[in-house]
N, C-alpha and C positions, 0 to 999 in steps of 0.2 A: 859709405856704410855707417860711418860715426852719426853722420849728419842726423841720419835716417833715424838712428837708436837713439839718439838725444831728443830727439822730436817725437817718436811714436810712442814711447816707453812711458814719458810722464805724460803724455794726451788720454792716454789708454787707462793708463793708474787713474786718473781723476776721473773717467767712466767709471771706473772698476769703484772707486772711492763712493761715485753716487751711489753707485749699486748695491754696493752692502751699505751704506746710510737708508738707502729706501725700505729696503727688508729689516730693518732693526726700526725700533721706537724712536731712534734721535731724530728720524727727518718722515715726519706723517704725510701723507697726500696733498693733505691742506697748504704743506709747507714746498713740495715742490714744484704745485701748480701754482704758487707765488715764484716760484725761483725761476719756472717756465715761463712765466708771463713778462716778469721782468726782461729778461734775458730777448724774447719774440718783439716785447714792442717800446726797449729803452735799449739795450746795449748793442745787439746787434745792428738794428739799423743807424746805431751812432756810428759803429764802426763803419756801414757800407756807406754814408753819408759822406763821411770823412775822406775814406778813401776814396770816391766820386768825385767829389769837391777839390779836393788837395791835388789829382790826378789830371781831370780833366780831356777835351778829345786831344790837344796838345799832345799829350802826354804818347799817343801811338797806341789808340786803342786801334785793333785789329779784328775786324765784325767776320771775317773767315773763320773763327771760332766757332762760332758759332754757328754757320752752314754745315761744318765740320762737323760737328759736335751734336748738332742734331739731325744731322743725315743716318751718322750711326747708331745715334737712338731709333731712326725708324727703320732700321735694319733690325735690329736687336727685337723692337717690340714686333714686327713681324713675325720673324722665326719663333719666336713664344709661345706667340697665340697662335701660330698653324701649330705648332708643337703640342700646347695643351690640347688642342682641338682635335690633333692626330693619335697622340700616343694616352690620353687620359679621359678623350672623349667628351672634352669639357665644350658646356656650352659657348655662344656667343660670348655674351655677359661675362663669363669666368675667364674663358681668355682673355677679355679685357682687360680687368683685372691682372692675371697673370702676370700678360705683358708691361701693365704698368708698374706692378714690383720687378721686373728683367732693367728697366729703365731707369725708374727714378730714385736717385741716391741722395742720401743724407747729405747734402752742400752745405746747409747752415749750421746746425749743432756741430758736425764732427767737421764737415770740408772746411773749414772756415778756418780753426783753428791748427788745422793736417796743412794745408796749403800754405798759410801765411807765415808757419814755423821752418817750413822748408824754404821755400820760394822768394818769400819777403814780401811787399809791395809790390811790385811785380806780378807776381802771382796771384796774389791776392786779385790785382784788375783784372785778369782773365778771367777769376772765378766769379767776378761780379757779374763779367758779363753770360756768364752760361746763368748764373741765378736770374738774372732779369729776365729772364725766357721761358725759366725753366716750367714755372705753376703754371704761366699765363698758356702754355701753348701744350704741355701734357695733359692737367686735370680738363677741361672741356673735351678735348678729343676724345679723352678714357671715357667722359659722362656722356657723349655722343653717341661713343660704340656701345654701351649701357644701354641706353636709352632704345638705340636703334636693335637689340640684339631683342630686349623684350615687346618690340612691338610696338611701343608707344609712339602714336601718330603725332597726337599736337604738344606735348610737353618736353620733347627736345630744345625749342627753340626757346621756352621759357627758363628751361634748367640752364641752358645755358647763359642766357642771361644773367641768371641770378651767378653763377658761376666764376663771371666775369664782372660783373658789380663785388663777389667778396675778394677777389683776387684783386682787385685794385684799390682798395680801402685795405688790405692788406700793408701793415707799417714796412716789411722788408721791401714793399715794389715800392713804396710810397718813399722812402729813404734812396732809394738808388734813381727814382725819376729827380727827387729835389737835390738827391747831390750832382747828378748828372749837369741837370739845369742851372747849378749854382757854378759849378768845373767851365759851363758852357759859357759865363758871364766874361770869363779872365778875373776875375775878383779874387782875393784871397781873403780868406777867414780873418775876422779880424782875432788877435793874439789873443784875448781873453776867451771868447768864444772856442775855436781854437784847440784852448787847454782845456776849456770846461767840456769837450766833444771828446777828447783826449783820454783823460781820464775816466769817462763815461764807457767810453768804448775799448777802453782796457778789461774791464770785468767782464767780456761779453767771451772772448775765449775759456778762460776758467770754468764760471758760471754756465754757460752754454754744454760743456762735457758731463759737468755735475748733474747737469741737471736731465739729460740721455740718461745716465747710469740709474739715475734712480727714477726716470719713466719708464725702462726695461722691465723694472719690477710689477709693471702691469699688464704684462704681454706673458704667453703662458703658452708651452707647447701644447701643437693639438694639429687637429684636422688630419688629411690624408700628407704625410712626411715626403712619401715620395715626389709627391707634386709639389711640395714645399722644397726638395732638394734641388728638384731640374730647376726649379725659380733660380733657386738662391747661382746654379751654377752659372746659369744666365746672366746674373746679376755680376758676381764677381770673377767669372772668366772670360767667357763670349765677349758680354760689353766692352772693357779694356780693349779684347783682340781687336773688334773689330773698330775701335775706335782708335785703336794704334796704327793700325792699313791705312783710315783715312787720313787723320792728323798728318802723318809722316810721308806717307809716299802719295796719296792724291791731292790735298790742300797746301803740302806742302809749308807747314806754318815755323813758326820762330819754335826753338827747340825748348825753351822755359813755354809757352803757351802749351805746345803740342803737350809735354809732360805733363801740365796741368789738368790739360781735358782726359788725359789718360787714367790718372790719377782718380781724378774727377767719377767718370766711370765705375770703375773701381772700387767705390766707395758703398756702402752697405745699402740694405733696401730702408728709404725713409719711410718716415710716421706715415705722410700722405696716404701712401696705400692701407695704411690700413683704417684710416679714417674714411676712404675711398669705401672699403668693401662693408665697413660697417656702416656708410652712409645707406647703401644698397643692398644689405642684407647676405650679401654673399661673400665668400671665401674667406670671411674674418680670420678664422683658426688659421688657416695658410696663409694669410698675411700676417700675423702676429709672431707665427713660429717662424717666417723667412725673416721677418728684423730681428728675432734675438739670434737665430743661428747666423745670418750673412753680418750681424754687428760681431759678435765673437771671431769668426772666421776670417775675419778682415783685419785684424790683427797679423794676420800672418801676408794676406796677398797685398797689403797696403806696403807691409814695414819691407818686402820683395821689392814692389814696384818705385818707393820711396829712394831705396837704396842706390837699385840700378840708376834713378835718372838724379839724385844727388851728389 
């Protein structure tokens, strides 16, 4: 329980710290989409570089995670989207949507630094491997179900494409393919190198929460609340549950991985959706109000689920 409060308390404060810096004059937009940019294509993928590289397949990586881990994602987005579809009427297109805030959680800004304060190293490598999966195999499917909900005959295969071309020019996949591949050599960094990755990818936790707290500040409740509620429940109750069935009692995984991907789950509705629904014109307001409501709320089902498996 200590563990948990030591780890969640100050991860939370440095959200909270962006977040009143974004709404005062000390930290303008201008200055956070530098702090954001930094953070997406210098410190975090030092950090996933590192730990690929350092770690290696030696090391006992475990790829039932991830069958795991995304089994119960497509459980989760299932139940969602018949759910918007049954109880709110919503179309195709919207439950996609939906389902994809039920699913995909903030791994990078907040999991990164929740996981590796608890878990160590260790945890940290499970969590790389749910992030190497995580864009490449939700957003196409979500822009599929999009695609295909409104009818569009010939530009599914093209969106996808393009899709799949930004998602891998993407510096966080492009970091965990090179550090993979470098893990894969037997090599080891050389020592300067090393330290200069090191300290690179130390600012990427700090910076990385900062820099959430004060993108919240552009998100703005709205839309229909109730359908933003069943999301958010989706997001951080269901997922967990059911991602705890499979971890534990069908996959049967190492008890720090399993906790991981639970965790994992668990964790608030990420930006993607709502870049998702404002790519495509829909659900914006109900994706903007599920990331600031399930980021707040998660303060309490994280620092629970932290607790118990720490």
């Amino acid at each position: 329980m200590e563990t948990a409060i030591n780890t969640v308390l100050p991860v939370f404060g440095l959200v909270l710290c962006g977040y009143l810096a974004g709404r005062s004059r000390f930290m303008p937009q201008e200055a956070v989409k530098g702090l954001t940019t930094f953070v997406f294509y210098l410190a975090i993928p030092a950090l996933l570089f590192r730990t690929m590289a350092n770690g290696g397949p030696e090391s006992g990586f475990d790829f039932s995670i991830v069958f795991a881990y995304f089994s119960a994602l497509a459980i989760n987005f299932a139940m969602a989207w018949l759910f918007s579809r049954q109880a709110f009427g919503a179309s195709i297109e919207e439950g996609a949507i939906m389902g994809m805030g039920a699913i995909f959680s903030n791994t990078v800004l907040l999991g990164l630094p929740l996981i590796f304060g608890v878990f160590g190293e260790e945890g940290l490598l499970a969590l790389t491997l749910i992030i190497a999966f995580h864009s490449p195999i939700i957003m196409p499917l979500v822009s599929l179900a999009v695609e295909l909900g409104r009818g569009t005959a010939a530009s599914p295969a093209q969106k996808l494409k393009l899709i799949f071309f930004a998602i891998f020019k993407n510096p966080i996949i492009v970091a965990l393919l090179a550090g993979q591949l470098y893990g894969a050599s037997g090599l080891a960094l050389p020592v300067s190198v090393d330290r200069f990755v090191e300290l690179l990818s130390g600012a990427a936790a700090p910076c990385a929460l900062f820099a959430l707290g004060a993108s919240l500040v552009g998100y703005q409740l709205g839309g229909d609340l109730r359908q933003c509620a069943a999301l958010v429940v989706f997001k951080l109750v269901i997922h967990p549950i059911v991602t705890a069935v499979l971890v534990f009692f069908v996959f049967d995984l190492d008890p720090v991985w399993a906790a991981v991907a639970v965790v994992t789950a668990a964790l608030p509705v990420g930006v993607n959706v709502f870049i998702m629904a404002e790519h495509y014109g829909i659900y914006t307001a109900r994706a903007a109000s599920a990331i600031l409501i399930s980021t707040g709320l998660s303060l309490v089902t994280v620092s629970i689920l932290l607790a118990y498996f720490a």
